[in-house]
MDAnalysis code that builds the backbone (N, CA, C; Angstrom):
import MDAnalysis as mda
import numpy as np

u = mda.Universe.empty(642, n_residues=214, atom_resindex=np.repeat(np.arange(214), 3), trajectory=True)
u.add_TopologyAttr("name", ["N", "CA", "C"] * 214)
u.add_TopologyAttr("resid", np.arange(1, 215))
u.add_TopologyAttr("resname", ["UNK", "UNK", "UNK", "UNK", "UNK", "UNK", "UNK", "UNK", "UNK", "UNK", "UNK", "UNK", "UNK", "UNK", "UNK", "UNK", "UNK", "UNK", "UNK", "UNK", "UNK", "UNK", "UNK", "UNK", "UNK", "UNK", "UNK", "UNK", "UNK", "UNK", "UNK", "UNK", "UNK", "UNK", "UNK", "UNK", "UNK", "UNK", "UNK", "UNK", "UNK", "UNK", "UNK", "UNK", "UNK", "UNK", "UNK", "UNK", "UNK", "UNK", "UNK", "UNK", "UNK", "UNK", "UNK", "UNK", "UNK", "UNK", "UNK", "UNK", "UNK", "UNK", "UNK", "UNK", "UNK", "UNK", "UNK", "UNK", "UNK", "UNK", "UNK", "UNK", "UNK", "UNK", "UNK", "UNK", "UNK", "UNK", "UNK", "UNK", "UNK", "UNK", "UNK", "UNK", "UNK", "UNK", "UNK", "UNK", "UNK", "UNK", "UNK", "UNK", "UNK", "UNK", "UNK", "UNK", "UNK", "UNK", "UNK", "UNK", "UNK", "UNK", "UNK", "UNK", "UNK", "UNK", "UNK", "UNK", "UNK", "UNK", "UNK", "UNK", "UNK", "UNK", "UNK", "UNK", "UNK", "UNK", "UNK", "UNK", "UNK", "UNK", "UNK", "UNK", "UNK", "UNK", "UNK", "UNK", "UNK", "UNK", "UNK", "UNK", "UNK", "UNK", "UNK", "UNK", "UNK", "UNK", "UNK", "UNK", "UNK", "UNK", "UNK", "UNK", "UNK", "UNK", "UNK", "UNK", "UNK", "UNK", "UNK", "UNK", "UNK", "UNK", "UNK", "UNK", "UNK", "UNK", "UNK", "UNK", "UNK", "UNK", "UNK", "UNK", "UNK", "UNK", "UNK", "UNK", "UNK", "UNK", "UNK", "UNK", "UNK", "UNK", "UNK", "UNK", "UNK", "UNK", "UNK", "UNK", "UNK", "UNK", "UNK", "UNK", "UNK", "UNK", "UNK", "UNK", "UNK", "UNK", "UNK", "UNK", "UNK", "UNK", "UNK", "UNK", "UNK", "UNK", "UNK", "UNK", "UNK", "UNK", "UNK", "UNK", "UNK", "UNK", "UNK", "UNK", "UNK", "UNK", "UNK", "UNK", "UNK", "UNK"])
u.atoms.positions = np.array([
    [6.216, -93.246, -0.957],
    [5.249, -93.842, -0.038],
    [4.347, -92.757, 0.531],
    [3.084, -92.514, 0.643],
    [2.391, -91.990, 0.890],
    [2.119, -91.934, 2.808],
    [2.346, -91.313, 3.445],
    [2.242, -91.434, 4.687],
    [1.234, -90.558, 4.922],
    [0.144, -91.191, 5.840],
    [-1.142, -90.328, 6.644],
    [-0.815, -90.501, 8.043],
    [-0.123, -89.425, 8.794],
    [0.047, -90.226, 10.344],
    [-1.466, -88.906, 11.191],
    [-2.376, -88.534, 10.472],
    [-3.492, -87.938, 11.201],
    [-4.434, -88.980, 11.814],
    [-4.861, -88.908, 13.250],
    [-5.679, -89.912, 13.688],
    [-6.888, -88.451, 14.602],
    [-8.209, -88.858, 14.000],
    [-9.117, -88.013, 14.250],
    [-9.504, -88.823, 15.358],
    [-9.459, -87.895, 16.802],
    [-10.173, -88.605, 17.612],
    [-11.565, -88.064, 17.917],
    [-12.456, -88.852, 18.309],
    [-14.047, -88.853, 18.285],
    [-14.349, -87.756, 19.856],
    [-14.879, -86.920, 19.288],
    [-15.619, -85.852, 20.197],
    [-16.264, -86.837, 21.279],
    [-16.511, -86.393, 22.652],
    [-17.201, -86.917, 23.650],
    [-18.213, -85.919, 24.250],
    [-19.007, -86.122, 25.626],
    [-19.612, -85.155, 26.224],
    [-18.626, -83.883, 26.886],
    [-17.333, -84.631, 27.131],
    [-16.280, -84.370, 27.989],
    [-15.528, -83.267, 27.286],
    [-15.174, -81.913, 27.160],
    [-14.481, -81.213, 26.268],
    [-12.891, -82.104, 25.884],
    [-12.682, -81.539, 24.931],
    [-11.822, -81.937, 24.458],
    [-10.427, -80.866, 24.373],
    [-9.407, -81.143, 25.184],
    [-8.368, -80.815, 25.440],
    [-6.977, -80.485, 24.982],
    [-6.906, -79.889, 23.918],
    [-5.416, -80.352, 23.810],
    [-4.046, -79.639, 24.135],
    [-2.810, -80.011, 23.600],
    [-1.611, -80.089, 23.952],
    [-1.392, -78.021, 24.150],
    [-0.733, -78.032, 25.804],
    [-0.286, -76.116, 25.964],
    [-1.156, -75.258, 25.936],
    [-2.899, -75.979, 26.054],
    [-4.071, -75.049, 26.420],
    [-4.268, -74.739, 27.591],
    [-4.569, -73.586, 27.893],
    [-4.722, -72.833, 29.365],
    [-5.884, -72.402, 29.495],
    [-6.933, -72.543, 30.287],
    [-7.615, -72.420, 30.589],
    [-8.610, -71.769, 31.964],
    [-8.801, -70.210, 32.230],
    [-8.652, -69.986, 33.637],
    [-10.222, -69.573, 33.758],
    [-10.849, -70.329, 34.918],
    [-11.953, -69.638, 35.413],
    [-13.144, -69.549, 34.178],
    [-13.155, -70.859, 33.541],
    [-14.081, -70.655, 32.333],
    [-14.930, -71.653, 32.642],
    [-16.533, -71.911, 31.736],
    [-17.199, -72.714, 31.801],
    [-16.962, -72.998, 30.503],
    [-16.992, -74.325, 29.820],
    [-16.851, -74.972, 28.541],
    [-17.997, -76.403, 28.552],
    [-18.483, -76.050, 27.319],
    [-19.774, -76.902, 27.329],
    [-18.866, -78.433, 27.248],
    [-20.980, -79.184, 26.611],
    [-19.958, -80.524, 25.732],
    [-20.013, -80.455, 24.654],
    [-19.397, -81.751, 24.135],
    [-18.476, -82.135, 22.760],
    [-17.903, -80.876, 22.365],
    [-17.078, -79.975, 22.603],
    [-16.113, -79.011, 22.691],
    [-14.785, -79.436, 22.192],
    [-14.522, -78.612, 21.412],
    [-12.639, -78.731, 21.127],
    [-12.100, -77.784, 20.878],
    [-11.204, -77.789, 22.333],
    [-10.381, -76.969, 21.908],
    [-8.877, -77.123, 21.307],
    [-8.651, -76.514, 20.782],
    [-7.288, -76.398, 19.582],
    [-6.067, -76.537, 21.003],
    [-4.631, -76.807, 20.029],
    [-3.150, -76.489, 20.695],
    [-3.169, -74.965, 20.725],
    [-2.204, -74.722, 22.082],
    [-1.804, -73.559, 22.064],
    [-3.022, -72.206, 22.535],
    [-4.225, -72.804, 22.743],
    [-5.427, -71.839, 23.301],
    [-5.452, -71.423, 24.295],
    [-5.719, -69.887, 24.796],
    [-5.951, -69.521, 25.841],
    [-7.568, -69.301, 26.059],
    [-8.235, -69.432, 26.834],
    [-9.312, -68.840, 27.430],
    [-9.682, -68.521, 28.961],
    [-10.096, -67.440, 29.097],
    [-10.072, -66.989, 30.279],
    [-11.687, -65.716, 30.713],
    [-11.850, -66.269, 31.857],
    [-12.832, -66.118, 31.991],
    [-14.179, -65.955, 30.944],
    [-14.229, -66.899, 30.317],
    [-15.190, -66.938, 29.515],
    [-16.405, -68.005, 29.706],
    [-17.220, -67.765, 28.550],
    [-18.115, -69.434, 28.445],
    [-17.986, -69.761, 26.814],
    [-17.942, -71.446, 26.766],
    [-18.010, -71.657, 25.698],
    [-18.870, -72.662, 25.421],
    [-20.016, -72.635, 24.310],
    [-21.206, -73.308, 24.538],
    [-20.910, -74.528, 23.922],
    [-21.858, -75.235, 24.122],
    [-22.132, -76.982, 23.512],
    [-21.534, -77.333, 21.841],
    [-20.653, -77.838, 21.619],
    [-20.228, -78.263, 20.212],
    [-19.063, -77.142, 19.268],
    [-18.780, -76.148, 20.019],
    [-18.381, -75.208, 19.950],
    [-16.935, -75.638, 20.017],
    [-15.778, -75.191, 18.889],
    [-14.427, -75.508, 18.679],
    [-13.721, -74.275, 18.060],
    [-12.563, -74.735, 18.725],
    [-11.761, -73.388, 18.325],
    [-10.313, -74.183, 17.946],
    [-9.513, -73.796, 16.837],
    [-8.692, -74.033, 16.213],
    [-7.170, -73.610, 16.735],
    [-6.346, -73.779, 16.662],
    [-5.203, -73.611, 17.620],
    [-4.584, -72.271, 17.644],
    [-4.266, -71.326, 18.679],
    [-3.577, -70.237, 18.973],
    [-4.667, -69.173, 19.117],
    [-5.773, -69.812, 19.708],
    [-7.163, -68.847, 19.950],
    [-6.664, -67.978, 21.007],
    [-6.575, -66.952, 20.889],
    [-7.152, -66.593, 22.719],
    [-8.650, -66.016, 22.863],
    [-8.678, -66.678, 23.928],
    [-10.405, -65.686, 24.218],
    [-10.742, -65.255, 25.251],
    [-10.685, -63.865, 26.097],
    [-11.076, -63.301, 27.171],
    [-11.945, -62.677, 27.538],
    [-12.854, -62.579, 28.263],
    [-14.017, -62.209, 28.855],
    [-15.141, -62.187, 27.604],
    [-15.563, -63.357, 27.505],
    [-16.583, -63.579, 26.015],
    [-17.270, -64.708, 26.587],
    [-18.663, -64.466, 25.830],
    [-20.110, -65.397, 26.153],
    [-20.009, -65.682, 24.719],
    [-19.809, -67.082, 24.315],
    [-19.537, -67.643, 23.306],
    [-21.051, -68.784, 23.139],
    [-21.576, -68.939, 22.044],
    [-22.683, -69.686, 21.679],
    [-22.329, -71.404, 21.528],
    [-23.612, -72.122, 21.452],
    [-23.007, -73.672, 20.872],
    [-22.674, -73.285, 19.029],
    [-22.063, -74.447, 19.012],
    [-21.825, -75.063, 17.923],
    [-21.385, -73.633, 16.374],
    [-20.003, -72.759, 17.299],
    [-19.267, -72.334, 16.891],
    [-18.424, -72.645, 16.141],
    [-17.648, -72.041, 15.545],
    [-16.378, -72.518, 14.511],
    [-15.472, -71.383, 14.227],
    [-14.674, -71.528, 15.370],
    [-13.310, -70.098, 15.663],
    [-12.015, -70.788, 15.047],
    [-11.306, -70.586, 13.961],
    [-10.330, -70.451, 13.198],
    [-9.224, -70.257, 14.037],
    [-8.112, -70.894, 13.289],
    [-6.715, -70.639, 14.017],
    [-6.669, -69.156, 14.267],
    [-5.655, -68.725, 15.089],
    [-5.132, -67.352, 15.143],
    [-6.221, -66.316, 15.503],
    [-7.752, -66.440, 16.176],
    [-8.266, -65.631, 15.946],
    [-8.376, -65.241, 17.898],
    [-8.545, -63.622, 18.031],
    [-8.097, -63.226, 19.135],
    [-9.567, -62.287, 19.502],
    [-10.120, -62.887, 20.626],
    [-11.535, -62.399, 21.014],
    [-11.234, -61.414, 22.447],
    [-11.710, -60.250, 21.958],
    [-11.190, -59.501, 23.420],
    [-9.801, -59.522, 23.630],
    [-9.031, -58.675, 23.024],
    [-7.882, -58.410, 23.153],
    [-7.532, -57.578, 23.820],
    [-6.159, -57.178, 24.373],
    [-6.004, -56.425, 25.790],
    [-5.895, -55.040, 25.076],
    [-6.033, -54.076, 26.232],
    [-6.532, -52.521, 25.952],
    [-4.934, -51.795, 26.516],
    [-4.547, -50.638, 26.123],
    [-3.483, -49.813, 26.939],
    [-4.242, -48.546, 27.401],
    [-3.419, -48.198, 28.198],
    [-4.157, -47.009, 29.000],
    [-3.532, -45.496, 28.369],
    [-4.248, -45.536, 26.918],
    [-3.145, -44.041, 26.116],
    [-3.589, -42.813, 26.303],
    [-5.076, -42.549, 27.784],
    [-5.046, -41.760, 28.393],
    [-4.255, -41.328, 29.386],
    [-3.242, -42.542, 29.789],
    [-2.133, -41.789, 30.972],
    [-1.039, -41.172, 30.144],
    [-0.022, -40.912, 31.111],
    [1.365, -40.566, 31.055],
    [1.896, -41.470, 30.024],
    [2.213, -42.357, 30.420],
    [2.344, -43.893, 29.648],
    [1.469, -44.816, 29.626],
    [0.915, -45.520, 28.757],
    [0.306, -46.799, 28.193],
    [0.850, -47.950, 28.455],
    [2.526, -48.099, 28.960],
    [2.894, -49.388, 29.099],
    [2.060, -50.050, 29.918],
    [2.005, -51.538, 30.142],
    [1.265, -52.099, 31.301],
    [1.811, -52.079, 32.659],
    [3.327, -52.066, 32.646],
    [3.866, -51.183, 34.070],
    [2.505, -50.308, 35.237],
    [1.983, -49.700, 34.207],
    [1.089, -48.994, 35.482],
    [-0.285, -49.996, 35.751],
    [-0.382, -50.729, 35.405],
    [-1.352, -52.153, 35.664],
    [-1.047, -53.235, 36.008],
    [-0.069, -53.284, 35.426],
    [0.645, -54.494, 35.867],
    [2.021, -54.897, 36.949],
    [1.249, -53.556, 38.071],
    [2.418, -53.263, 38.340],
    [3.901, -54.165, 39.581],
    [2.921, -55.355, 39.940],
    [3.551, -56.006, 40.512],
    [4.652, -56.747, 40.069],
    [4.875, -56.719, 38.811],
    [5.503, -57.723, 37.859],
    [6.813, -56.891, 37.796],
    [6.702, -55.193, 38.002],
    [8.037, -54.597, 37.732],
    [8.573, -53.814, 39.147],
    [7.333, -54.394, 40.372],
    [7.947, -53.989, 41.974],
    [7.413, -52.367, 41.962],
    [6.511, -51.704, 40.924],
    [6.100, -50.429, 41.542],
    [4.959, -50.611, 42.532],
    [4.043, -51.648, 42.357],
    [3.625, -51.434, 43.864],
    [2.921, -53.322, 44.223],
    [2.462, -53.399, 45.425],
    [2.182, -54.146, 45.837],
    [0.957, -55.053, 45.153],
    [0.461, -54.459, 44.510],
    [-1.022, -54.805, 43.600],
    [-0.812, -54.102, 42.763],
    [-1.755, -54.793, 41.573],
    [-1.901, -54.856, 40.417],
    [-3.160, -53.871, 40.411],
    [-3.216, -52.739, 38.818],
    [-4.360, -51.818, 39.171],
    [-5.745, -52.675, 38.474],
    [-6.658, -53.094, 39.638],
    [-7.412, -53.913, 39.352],
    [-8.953, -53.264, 38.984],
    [-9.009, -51.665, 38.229],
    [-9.983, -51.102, 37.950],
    [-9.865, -51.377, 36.659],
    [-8.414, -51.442, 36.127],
    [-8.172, -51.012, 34.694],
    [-8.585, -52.565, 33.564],
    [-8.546, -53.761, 35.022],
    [-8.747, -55.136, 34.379],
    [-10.778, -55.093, 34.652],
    [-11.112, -54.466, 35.581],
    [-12.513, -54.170, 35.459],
    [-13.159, -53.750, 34.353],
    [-12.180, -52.705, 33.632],
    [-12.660, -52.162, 32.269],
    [-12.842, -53.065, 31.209],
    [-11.679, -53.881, 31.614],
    [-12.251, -55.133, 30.268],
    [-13.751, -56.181, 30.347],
    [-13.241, -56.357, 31.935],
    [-14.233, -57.399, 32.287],
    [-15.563, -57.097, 31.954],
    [-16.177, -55.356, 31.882],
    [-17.127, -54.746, 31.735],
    [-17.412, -55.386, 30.318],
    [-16.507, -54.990, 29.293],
    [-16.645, -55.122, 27.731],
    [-16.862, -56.218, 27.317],
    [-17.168, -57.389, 28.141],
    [-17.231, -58.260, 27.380],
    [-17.603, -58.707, 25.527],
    [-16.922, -59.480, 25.602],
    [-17.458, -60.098, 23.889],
    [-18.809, -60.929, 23.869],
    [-19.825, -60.263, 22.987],
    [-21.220, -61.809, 22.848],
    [-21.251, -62.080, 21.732],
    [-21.152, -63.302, 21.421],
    [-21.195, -64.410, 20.386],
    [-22.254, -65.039, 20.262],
    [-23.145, -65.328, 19.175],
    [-23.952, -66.227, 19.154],
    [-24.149, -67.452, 18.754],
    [-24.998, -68.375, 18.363],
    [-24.947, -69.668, 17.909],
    [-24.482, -69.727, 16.542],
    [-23.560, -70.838, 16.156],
    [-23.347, -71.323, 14.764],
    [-22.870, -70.094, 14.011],
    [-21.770, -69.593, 14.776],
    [-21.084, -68.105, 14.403],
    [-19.919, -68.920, 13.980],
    [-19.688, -68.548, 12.579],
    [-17.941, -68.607, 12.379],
    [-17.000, -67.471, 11.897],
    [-15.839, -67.832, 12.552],
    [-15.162, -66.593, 12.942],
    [-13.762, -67.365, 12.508],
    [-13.449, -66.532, 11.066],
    [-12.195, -67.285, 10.011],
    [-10.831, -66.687, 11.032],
    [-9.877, -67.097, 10.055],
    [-8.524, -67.254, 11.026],
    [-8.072, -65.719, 10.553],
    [-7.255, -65.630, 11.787],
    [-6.586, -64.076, 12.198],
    [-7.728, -63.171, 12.614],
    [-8.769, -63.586, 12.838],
    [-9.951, -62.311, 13.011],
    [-9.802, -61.855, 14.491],
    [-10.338, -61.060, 14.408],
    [-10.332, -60.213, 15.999],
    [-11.597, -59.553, 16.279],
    [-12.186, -59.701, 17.285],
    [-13.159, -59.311, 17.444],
    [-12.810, -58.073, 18.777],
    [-12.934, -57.186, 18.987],
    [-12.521, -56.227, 19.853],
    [-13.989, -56.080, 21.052],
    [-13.483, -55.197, 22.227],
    [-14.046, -55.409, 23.702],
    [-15.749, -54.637, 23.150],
    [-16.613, -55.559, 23.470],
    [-17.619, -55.116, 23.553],
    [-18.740, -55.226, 22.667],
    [-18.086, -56.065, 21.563],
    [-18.880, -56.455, 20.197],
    [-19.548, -57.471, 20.757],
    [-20.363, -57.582, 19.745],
    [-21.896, -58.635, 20.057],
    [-21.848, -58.865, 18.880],
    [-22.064, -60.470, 18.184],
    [-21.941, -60.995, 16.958],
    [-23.287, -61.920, 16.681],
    [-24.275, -61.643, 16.091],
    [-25.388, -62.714, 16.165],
    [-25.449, -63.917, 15.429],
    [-26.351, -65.060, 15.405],
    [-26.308, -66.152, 15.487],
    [-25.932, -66.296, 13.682],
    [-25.445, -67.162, 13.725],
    [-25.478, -68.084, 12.044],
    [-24.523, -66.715, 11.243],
    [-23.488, -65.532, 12.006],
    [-22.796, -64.621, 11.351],
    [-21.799, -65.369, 11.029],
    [-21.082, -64.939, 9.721],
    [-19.357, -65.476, 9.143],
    [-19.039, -64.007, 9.315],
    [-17.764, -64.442, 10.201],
    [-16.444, -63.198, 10.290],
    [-15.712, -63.766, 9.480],
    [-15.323, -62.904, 7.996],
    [-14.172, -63.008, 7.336],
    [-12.945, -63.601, 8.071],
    [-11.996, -63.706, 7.301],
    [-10.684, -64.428, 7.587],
    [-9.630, -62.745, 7.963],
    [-9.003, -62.344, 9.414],
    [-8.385, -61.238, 9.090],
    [-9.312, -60.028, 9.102],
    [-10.326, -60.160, 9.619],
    [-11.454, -58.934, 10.045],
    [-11.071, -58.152, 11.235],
    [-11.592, -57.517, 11.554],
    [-11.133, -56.661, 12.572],
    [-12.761, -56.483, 12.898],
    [-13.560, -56.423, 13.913],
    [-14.512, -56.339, 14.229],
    [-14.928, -55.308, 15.589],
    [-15.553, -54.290, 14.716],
    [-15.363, -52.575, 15.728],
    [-16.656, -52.788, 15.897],
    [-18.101, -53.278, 16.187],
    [-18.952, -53.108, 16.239],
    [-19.880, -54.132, 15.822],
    [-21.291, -54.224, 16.404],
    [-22.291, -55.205, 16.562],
    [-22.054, -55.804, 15.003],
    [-22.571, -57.116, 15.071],
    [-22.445, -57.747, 13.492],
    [-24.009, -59.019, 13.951],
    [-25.218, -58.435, 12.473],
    [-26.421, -58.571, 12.624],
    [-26.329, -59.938, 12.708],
    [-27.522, -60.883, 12.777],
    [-27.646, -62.285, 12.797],
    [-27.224, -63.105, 11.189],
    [-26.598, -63.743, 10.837],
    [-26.737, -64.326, 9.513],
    [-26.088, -63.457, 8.742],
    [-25.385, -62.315, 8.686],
    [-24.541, -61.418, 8.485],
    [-23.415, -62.264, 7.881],
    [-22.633, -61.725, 6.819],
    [-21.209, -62.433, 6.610],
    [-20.510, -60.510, 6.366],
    [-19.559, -61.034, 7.320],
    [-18.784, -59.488, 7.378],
    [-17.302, -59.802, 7.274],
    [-16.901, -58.374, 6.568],
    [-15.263, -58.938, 6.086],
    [-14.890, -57.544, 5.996],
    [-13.317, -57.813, 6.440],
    [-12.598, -56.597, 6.477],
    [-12.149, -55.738, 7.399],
    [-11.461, -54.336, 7.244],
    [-10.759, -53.452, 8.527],
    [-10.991, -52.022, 8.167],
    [-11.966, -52.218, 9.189],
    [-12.729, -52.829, 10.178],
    [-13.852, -53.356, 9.512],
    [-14.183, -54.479, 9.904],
    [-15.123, -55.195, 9.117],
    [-16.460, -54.511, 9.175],
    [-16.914, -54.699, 8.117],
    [-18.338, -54.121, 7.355],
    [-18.670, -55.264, 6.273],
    [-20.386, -55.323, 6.935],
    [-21.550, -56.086, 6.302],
    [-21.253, -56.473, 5.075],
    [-21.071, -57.171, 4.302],
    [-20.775, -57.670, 2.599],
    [-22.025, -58.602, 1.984],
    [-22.556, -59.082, 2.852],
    [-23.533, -59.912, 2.389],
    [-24.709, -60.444, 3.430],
    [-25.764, -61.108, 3.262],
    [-26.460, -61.637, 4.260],
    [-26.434, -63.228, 3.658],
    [-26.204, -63.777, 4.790],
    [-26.479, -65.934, 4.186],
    [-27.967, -66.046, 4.056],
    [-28.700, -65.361, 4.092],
    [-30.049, -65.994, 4.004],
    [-31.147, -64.499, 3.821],
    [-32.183, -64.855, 3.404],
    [-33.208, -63.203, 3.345],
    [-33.360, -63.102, 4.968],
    [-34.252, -62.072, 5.048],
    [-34.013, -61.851, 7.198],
    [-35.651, -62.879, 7.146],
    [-36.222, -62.907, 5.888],
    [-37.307, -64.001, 6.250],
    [-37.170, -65.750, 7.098],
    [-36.272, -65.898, 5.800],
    [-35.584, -67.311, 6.391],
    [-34.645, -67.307, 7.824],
    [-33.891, -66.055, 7.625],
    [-33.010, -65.977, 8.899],
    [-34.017, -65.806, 10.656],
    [-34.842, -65.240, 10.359],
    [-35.956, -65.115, 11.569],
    [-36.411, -66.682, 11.307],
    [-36.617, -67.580, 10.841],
    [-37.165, -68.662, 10.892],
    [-36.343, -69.871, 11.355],
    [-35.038, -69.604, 10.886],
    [-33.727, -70.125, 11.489],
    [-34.050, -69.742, 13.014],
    [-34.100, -68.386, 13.420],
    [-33.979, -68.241, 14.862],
    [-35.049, -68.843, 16.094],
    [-35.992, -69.120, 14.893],
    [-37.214, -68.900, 16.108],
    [-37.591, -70.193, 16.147],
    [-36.571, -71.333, 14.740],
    [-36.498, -72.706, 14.977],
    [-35.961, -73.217, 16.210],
    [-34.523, -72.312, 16.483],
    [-33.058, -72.297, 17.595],
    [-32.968, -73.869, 17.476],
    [-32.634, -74.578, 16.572],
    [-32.130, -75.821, 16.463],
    [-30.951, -75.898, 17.149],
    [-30.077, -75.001, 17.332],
    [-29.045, -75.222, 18.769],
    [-29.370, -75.803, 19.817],
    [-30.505, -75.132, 20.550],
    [-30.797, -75.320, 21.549],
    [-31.501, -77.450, 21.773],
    [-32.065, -77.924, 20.304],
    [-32.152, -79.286, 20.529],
    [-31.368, -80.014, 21.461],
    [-32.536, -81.063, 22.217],
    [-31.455, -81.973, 23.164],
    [-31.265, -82.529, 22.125],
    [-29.701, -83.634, 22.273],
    [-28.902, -84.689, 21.988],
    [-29.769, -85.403, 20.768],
    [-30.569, -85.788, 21.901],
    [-31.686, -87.012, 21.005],
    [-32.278, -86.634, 20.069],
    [-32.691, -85.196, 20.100],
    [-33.193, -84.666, 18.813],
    [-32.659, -84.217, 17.633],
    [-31.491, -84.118, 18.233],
    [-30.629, -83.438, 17.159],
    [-29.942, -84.634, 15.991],
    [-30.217, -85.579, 16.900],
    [-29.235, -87.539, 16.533],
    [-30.812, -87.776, 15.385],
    [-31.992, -87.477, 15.725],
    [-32.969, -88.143, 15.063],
    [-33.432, -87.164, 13.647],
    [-32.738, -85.907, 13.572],
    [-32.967, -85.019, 12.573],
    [-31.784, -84.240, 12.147],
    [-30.465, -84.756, 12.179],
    [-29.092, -84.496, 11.865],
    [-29.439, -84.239, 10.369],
    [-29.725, -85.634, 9.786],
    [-29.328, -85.266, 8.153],
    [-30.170, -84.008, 7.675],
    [-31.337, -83.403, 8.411],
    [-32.337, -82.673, 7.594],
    [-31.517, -81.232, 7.973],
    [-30.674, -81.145, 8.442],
    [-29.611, -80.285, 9.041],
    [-28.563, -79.895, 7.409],
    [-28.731, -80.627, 6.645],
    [-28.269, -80.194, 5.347],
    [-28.415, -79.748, 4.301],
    [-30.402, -79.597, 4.439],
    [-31.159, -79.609, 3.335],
    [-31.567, -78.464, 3.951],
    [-31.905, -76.901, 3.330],
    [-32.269, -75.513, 4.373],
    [-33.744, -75.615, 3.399],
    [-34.582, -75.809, 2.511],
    [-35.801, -75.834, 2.006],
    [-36.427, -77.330, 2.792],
    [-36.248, -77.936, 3.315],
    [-36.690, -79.594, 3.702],
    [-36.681, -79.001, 5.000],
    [-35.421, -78.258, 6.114],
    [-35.790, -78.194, 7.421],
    [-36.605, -77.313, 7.567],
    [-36.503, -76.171, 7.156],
    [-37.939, -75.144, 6.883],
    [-39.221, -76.008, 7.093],
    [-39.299, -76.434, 5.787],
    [-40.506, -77.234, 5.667],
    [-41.318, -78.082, 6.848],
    [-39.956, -78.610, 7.275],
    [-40.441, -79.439, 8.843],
    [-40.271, -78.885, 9.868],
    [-39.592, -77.957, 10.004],
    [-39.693, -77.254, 11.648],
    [-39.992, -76.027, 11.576],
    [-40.379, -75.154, 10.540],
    [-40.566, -73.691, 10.862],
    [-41.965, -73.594, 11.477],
    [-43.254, -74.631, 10.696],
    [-44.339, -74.192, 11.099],
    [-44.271, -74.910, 12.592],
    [-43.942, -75.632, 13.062],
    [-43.640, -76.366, 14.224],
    [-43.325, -75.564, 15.881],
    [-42.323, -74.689, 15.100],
    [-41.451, -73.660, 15.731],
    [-42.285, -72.229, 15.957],
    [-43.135, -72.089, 14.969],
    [-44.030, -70.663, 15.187],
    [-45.650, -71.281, 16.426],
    [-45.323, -72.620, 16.170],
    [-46.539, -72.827, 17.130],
    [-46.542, -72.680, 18.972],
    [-45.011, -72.963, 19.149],
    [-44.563, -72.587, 20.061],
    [-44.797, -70.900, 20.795],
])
């Protein structure tokens, strides 16, 4: 007997929630989903933008209409292997009674580094993007990348530490993509020109000269 017990439920304006996600001090757009098992914290996550289960994501400016892969870890925590010791004991230090507070310069350092993400970025499973990277719009992060540094617009990068492998588009078309920013469409526009969203010689055609008149 063939059993399907998957029931896809329909995206809303309302993010979408699921089961052992934590969520601290973040802004999250709409129609959003987030995966089981996600952390995010202090971050933003833009309009249409989903992340797949066992994300974490900390101190990151995340774009709309993303696509973050299971397992993938944005801004990951730092040790201090300029002290004595690196354990988090000396940061974390309330947790083991050395002192009354927590060293709250060393969580400044992260907060500084933030992660920037741009629009219609996908970012395959196990990838990591490390403190301070900036990823531009319409980039693929390999599956299992390690990401030490800026990654261009439309870029597909793979590897450890990931390095450039290809571009999705010439930087002609890719500047025309940008300066379309079909992200940024309201609702209504996006509902009345969805399908031309599949065809990349047909949306050109209709919104690039449109878009340069602006």
């Amino acid at each position: 007997m063939n059993v399907n017990t998957t029931v896809q439920k329909k995206l809303t304006k309302t993010p979408t929630i699921h089961a052992n996600t934590k969520i601290v001090d973040s802004d999250i757009g709409e129609w959003t989903d987030i995966g089981e098992n996600s952390k995010i914290m202090e971050s933003y996550l833009g309009d249409y933008s989903y992340t797949a289960g066992d994300v974490q994501i900390i101190y990151a400016d995340i774009g709309k209409f993303c696509s973050i892969a299971s397992h993938v870890r944005v801004n990951p925590g730092n040790h201090p292997t300029w002290r004595v010791t690196q354990h988090h004991a000396t940061y974390r230090s309330v947790q083991y009674g050395f002192a009354e507070q927590d060293d709250h310069e060393f969580f400044d350092w992260r907060r500084s580094h933030r992660v920037t993400i741009g629009h219609d970025v996908w970012i395959g499973h196990n990838a990591i993007i490390m403190p301070g990277v900036s990823i531009g719009n319409g980039a693929v992060i390999g599956a299992g990348a390690v990401v030490t540094k800026d990654i261009e617009p439309y870029t597909i990068a793979v590897g450890v530490p990931a390095e450039p492998k290809s571009e999705r588009f010439s930087r002609h078309i890719a500047a025309q993509l940008q300066e379309i920013a079909w992200w940024n469409w309201p609702r209504e526009t996006l509902e009345e020109r969805f399908q031309d969203l599949k065809d990349l010689d047909l949306f050109l055609a209709k919104y690039a000269e449109e878009a340069s008149r602006h």
